[in-house]
N, C-alpha and C positions, 0 to 999 in steps of 0.2 A: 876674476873679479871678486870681489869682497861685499857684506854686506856690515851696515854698521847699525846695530840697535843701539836704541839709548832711551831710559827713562829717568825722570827727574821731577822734581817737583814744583807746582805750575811758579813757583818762586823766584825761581830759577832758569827759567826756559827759555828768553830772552838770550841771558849770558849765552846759554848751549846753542842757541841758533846762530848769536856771534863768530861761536867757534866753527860753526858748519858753516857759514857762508865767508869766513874766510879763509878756506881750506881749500878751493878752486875746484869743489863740486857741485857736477850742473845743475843739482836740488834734491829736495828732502819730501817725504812724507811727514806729514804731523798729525797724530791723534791727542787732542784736545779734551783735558775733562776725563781720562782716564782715572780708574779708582783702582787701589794696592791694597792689599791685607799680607803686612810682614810679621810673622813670628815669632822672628829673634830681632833684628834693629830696630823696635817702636817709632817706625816710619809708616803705620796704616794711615790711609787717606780716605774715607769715602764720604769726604764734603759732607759731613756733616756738622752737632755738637759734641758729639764724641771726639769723633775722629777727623776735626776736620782741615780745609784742602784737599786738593786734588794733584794729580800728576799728567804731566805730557808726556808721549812716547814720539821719538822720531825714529824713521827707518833713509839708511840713504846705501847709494850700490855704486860703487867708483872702482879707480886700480887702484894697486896696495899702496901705492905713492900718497896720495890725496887723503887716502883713509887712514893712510900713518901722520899724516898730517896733522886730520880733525883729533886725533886721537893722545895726540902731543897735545893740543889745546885744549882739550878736555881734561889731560892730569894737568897741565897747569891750574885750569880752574878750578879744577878738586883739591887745590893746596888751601884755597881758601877757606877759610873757616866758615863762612854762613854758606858755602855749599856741602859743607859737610852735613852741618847742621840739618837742611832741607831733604840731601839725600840727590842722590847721582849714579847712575849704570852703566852700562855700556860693555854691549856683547859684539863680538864678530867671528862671521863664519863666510864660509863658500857660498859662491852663487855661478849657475850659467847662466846663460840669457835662455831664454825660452823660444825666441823668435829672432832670424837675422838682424843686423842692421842692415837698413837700407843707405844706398849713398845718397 
């Protein structure tokens, strides 16, 4: 099993949910309202007048099918130029399940 992070900017989030719900996974986590302090790409968010906007992070845990899926549609949507502009992530790693499934 795989997991998929993603963070983006709330500008954007919509698009990214597009991508995850038509990827044929059974659902996402989403944190709302997330604040970023980047370093080097002056993509900091912490909704204010500085720096403002905010970002979403989603989390979701499929097989590698699905998550290569969302993950195709997600560099599609990173060709875009106003997602570049907003800012776009996405990490994947291993995951077991913690707890059987039951039937």
């Amino acid at each position: 099993m795989k997991v998929l992070w993603i963070c983006c900017n709330e500008t954007i989030a919509e698009d990214v949910m597009e991508c995850l719900d038509s990827s044929g996974l059974s659902g996402y986590a989403v944190w709302k309202d997330m604040l970023q302090k980047d370093n080097v790409g002056g993509k900091t968010h912490w909704g204010d007048g500085v720096f403002p906007g905010k970002n979403w992070a989603f989390m979701t845990c499929g097989d590698e099918e699905k998550i290569g899926c969302a993950v195709k549609r997600l560099e599609g949507l990173r060709q875009e130029p106003y997602v570049l502009e907003a800012g776009l992530e996405a990490y994947i790693w291993e995951a077991e399940s913690v707890f059987e499934k039951k039937s």
